[in-house]
C-alpha positions in Angstrom: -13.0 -7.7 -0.6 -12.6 -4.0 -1.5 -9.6 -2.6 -2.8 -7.9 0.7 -2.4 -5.2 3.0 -4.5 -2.1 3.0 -3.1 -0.8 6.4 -3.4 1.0 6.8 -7.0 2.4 3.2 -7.1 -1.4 2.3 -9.6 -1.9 -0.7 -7.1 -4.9 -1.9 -5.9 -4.4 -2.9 -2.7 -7.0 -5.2 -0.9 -8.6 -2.9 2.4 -7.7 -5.8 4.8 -4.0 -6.9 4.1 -2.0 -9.4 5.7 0.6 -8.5 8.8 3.3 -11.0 8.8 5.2 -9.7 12.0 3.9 -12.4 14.6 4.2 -15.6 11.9 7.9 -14.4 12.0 7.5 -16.3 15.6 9.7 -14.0 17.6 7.8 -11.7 19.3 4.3 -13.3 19.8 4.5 -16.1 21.5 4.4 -19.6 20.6 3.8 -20.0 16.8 3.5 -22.8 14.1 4.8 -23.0 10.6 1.9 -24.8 9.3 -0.7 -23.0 10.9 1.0 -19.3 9.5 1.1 -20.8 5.9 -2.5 -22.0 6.3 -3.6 -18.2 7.0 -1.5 -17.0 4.6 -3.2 -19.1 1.9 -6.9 -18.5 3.6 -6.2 -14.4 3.3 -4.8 -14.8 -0.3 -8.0 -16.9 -1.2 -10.6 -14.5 0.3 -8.9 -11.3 -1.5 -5.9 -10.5 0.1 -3.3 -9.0 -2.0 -0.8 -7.2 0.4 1.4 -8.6 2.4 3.6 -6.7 4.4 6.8 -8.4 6.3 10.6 -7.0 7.3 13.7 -9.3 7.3 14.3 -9.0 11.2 11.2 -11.1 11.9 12.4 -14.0 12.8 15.9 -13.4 11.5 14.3 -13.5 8.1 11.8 -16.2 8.9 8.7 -14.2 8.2 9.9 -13.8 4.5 10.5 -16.8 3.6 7.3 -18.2 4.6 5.6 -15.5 2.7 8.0 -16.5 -0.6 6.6 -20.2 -0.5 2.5 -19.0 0.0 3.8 -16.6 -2.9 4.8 -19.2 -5.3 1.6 -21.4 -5.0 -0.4 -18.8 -6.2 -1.0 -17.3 -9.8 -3.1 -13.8 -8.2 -0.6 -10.6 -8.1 0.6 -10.1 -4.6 2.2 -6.9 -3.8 4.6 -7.9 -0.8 6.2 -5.2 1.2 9.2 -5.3 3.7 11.5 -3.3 5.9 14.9 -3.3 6.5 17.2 -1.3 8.7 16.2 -3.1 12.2 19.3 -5.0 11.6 21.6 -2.7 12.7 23.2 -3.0 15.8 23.8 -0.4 17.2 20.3 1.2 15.6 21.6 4.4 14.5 21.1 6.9 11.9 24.6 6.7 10.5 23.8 2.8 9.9 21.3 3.7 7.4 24.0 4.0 4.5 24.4 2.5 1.2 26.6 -0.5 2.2 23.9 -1.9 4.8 21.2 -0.5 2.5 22.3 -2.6 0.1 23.3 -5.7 1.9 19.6 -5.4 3.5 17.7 -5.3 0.1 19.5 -8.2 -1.3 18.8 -10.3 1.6 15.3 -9.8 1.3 15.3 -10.6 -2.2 17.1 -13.9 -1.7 14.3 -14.6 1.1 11.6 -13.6 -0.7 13.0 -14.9 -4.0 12.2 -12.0 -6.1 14.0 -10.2 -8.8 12.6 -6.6 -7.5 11.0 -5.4 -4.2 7.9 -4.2 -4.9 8.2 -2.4 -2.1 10.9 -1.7 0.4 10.3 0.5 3.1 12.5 1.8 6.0 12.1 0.0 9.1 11.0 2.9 12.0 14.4 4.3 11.7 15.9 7.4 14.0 13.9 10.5 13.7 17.4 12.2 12.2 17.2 9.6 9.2 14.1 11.8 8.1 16.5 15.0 7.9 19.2 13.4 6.1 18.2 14.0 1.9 21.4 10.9 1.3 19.0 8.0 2.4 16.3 8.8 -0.3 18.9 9.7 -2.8 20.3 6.2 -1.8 16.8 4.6 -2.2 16.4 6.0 -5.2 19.2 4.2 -6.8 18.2 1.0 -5.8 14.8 1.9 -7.8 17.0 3.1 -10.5 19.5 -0.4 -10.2 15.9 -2.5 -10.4 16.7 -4.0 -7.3 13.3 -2.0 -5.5 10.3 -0.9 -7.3 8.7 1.6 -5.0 9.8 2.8 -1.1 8.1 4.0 1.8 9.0 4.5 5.3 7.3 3.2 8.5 7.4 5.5 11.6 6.9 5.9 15.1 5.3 9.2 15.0 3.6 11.9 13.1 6.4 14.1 12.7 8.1 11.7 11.2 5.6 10.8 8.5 5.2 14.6 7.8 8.7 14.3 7.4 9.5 11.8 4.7 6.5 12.8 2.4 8.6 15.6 1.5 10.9 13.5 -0.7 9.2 13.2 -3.9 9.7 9.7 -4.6 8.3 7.9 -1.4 5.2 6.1 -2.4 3.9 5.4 1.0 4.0 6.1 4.9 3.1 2.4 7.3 1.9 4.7 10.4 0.0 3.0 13.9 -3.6 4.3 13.8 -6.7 3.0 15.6 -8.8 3.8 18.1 -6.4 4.4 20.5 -4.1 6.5 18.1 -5.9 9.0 16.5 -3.6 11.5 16.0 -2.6 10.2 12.4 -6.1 11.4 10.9 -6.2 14.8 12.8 -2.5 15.9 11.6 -1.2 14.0 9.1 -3.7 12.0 6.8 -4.9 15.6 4.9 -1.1 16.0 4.1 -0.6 12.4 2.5 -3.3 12.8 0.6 -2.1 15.8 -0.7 0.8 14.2 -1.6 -1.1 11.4 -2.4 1.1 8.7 -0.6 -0.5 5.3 0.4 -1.6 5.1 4.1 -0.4 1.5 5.5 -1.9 1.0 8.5 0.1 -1.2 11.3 -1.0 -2.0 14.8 -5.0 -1.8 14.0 -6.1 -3.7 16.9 -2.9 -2.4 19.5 -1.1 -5.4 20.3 -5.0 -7.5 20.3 -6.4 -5.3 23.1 -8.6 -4.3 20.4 -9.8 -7.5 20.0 -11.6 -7.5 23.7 -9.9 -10.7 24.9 -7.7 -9.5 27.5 -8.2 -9.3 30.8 -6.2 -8.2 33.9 -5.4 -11.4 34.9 -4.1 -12.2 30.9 -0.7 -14.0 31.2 1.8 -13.5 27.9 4.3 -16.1 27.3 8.2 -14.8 28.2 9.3 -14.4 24.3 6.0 -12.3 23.7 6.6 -8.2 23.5 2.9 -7.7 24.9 4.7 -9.3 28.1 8.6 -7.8 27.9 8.2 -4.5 26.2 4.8 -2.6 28.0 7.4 0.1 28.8 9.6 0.3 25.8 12.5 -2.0 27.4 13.3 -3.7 23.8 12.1 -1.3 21.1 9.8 1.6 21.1 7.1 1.5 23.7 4.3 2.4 20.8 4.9 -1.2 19.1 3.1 -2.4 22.5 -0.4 -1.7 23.1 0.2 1.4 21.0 2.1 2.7 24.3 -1.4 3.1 26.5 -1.1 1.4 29.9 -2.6 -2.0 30.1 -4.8 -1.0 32.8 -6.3 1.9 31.4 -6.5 0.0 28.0 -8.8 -2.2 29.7 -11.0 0.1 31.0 -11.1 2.0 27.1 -12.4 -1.3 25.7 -15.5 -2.2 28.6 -16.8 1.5 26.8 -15.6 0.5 23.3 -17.4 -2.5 23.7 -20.9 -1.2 24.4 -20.5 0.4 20.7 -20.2 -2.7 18.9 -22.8 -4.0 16.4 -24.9 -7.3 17.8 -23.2 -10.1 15.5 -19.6 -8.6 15.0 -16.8 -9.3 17.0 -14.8 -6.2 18.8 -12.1 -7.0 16.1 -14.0 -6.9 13.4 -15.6 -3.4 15.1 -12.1 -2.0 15.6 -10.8 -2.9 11.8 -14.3 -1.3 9.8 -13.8 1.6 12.3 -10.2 2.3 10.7 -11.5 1.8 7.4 -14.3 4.5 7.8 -10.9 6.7 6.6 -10.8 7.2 3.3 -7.1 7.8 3.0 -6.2 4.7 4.6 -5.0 2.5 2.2 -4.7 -1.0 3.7 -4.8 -2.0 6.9 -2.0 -5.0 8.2 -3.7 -7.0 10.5 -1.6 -9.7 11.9 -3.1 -13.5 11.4 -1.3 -16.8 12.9 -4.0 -19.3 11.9 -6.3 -19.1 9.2 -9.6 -18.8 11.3 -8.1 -14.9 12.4 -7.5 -14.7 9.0 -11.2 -15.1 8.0 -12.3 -13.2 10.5 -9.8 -10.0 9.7 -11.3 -10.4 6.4 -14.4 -10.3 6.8 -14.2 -7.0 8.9 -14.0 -5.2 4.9 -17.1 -6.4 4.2 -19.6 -5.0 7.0 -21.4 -2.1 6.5 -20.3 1.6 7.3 -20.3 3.1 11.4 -23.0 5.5 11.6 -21.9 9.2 12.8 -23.0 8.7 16.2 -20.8 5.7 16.6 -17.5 7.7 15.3 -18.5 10.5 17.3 -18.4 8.3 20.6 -15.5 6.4 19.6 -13.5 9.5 19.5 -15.2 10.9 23.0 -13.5 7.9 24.7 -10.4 8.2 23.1 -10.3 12.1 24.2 -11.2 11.1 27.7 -9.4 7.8 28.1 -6.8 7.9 25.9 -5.6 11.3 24.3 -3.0 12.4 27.4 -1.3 9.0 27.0 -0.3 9.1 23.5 -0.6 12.6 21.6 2.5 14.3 23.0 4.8 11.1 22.4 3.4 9.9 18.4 
């Protein structure tokens, strides 16, 4: 495993960290406790030392499993969460320092730490970016000890351009792969400036990345890949990084053809995100410890050639492109 700065925080953060959304078992289908522990502990033993999680998955769920893998083990684990998804309704005025509050210390009784080490703000309304009272309000809770660094995770790229103006935000979680590459054309120059960590969420949109799906693919009912494709629930991006199933498909059968003979489309899609230098981790998701493995190992192949970035990002401007850049 490789590791990577994460903006001004000093942290090393492993390349391939570990997404804890889908063990939170409420938006993925059919998961088991035993089996999200398992790849927990396989990603901690091959080098992983981020894990990123957020108290609405699974009501909390998703934490806590992460708090017991984080006791059995004696490496230094940076753990990141989110909070604001709570609020119902999910509006800016919600994001105050009551609820602020209330959020971070239910995350710390889930997670059972004294200090967040890092708390970021859950994809909240674009007018929470505008409003200087939030950071002020996160900076106290730095201040207080009860959060040691915060970040933000967004939607889109005006967003993140947004928040990196407040001084003290250590890190933007942004959706970037092959099928969102408006991050590194408009906003990856500016974080480095800044020099703010680059979390990357969504690597392998929703698994289409992954090269598994097929037209005929059937989701169960409680999975967002099946209930969300048109942002019914929450924000159309979370699902296939908001490109239509169909054409998705069609991306991949030309994605495919670029993949090296012995690695999987996974594995092709992850290195190809990493090939960024101011990416700082990337949060693919794991439910049993052999994806786990195999997320892992994805840090460990060698570079893309040129040629290979440069067709990657002709399919994207022909496939792609009009279905995503004006929205994120």
């Amino acid at each position: 495993m490789q590791y990577r700065t994460l903006g001004r925080t000093g942290w090393k953060a492993s390349e391939m960290g570990f997404g804890a959304w889908a063990i939170g078992g409420d938006a993925w289908g059919t998961t088991d406790d035993k089996e999200a522990i398992a790849a927990l502990h396989k990603a901690i033993e091959l080098g992983v030392n981020f894990i990123d999680t957020a108290d609405v998955y699974g009501d909390g769920h998703s934490e806590q499993l992460v708090a017991q893998v984080r006791r059995s083990h004696s490496e230094r684990i940076f753990i990141a969460t989110k909070a604001g998804r709570r609020l119902n309704p999910h509006v800016a005025a919600g994001y105050n320092r009551k609820n602020l509050t209330d959020f971070v210390e239910r995350s710390l009784q889930n997670l059972q730490m004294e200090a967040l080490d890092l708390l970021q703000l859950h994809c909240p309304p674009s007018e929470v970016y505008s409003n200087p009272e939030v950071f002020a309000i996160l900076d106290d809770l730095v201040q207080q000890g009860k959060v040691r660094n915060y970040g933000v995770s967004v939607e889109k790229v005006e967003e993140a351009l947004q928040a990196i103006r407040y001084p003290n935000l250590q890190s933007v979680q942004i959706i970037f792969n092959m099928f969102r590459l408006k991050p590194a054309e408009e906003f990856f120059k500016a974080a480095r400036e800044h020099q703010v960590g680059v979390i990357v969420r969504v690597p392998l949109a929703s698994g289409m990345l992954t090269g598994k799906f097929k037209r005929d693919t059937q989701f169960a009912a409680k999975d967002h890949r099946n209930y969300n494709r048109h942002g019914e629930s929450f924000d159309q991006g979370e699902t296939f990084s908001g490109v239509d199933y169909e054409k998705g498909l069609d991306a991949v059968e030309e994605l495919r053809t670029l993949v090296p003979q012995g690695v999987s489309m996974a594995q092709f899609a992850l290195r190809w995100i990493l090939m960024f230098p101011e990416v700082s981790t990337v949060i693919a998701g794991s439910k049993n410890p052999q994806q786990a493995a195999d997320n892992t190992q994805a840090a460990e192949l060698p570079p893309l050639s040129k040629e290979t970035m440069r067709r990657v990002q002709e399919i994207y401007d022909k496939s792609i492109r009009a279905q995503v850049e004006a929205r994120w």
